[in-house]
C-alpha positions as CSV (number, residue, x, y, z in Angstrom):
1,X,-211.0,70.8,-140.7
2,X,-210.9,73.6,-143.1
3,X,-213.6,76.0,-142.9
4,X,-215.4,77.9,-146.2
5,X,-215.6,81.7,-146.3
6,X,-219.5,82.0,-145.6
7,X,-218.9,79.9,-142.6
8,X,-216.2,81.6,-140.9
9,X,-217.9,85.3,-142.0
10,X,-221.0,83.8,-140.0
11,X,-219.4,82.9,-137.3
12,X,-218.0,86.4,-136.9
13,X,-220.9,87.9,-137.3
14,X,-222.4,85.3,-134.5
15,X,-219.4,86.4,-132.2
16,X,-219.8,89.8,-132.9
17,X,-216.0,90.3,-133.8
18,X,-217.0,91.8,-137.3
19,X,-215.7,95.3,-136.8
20,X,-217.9,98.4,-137.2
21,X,-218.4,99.8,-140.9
22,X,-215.9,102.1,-141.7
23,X,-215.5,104.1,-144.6
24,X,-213.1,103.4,-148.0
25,X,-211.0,106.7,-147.2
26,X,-210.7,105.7,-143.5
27,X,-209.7,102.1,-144.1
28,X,-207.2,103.1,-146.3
29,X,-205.8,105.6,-144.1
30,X,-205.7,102.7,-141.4
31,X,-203.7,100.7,-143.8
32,X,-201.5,103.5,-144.7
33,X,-200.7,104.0,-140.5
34,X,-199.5,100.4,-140.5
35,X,-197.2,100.5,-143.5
36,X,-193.4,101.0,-143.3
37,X,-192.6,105.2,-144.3
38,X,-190.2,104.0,-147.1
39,X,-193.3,101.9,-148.5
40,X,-193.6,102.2,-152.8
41,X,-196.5,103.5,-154.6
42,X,-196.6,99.9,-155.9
43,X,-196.7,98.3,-152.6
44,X,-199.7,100.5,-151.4
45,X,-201.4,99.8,-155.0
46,X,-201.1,96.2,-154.0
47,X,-202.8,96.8,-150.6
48,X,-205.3,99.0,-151.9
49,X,-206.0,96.5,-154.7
50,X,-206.2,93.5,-151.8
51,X,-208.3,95.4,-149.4
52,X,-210.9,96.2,-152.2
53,X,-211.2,92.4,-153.1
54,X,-211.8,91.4,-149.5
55,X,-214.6,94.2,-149.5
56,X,-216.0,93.2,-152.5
57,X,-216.0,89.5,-151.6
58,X,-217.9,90.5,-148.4
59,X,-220.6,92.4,-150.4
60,X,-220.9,89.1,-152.2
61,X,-220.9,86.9,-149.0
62,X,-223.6,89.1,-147.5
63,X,-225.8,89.1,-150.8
64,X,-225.9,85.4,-151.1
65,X,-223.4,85.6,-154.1
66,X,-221.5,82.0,-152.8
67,X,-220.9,78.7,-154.1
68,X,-220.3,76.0,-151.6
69,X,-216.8,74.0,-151.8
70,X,-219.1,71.1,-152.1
71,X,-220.7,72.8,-155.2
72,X,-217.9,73.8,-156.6
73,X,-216.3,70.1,-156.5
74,X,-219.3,68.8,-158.1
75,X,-219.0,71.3,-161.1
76,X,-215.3,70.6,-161.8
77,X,-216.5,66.8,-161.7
78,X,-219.1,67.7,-164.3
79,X,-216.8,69.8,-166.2
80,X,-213.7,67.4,-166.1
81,X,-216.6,64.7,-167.6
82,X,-217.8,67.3,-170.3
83,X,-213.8,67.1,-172.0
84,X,-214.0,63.2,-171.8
């Protein structure tokens, strides 16, 4: 059963297995710790680039910015019928 994002980010808030807040400079840091020492400046752009589209999509998440899968089924429907 596949679950949607605002589900599963619920249910870790429920469980309480979100982690603290942390800041940007620390996070990266973290990331940087876990990283191989011959790692590329490319490679940790990637990761930097990744990590801030998780945080940003969490911002969204906790705003209310979300479209359910159902929703978003429903508009490609409507779209698909629009080019018909």
């Amino acid at each position: 059963m596949a679950v949607d994002g605002l589900e599963w980010f619920d249910r870790q808030k429920q469980r309480g297995t979100m982690r603290a807040p942390t800041t940007a400079k620390e996070d990266v840091m973290a990331m940087l710790r876990r990283l191989p020492d011959n790692v590329s400046i490319q490679r940790i752009e990637y990761h930097v680039s990744v990590m801030a589209g998780i945080q940003e999509a969490i911002a969204d998440i906790e705003a209310g910015r979300t479209v359910t899968q159902a929703d978003v089924e429903r508009l490609m429907e409507e779209w698909k019928n629009d080019d018909e």
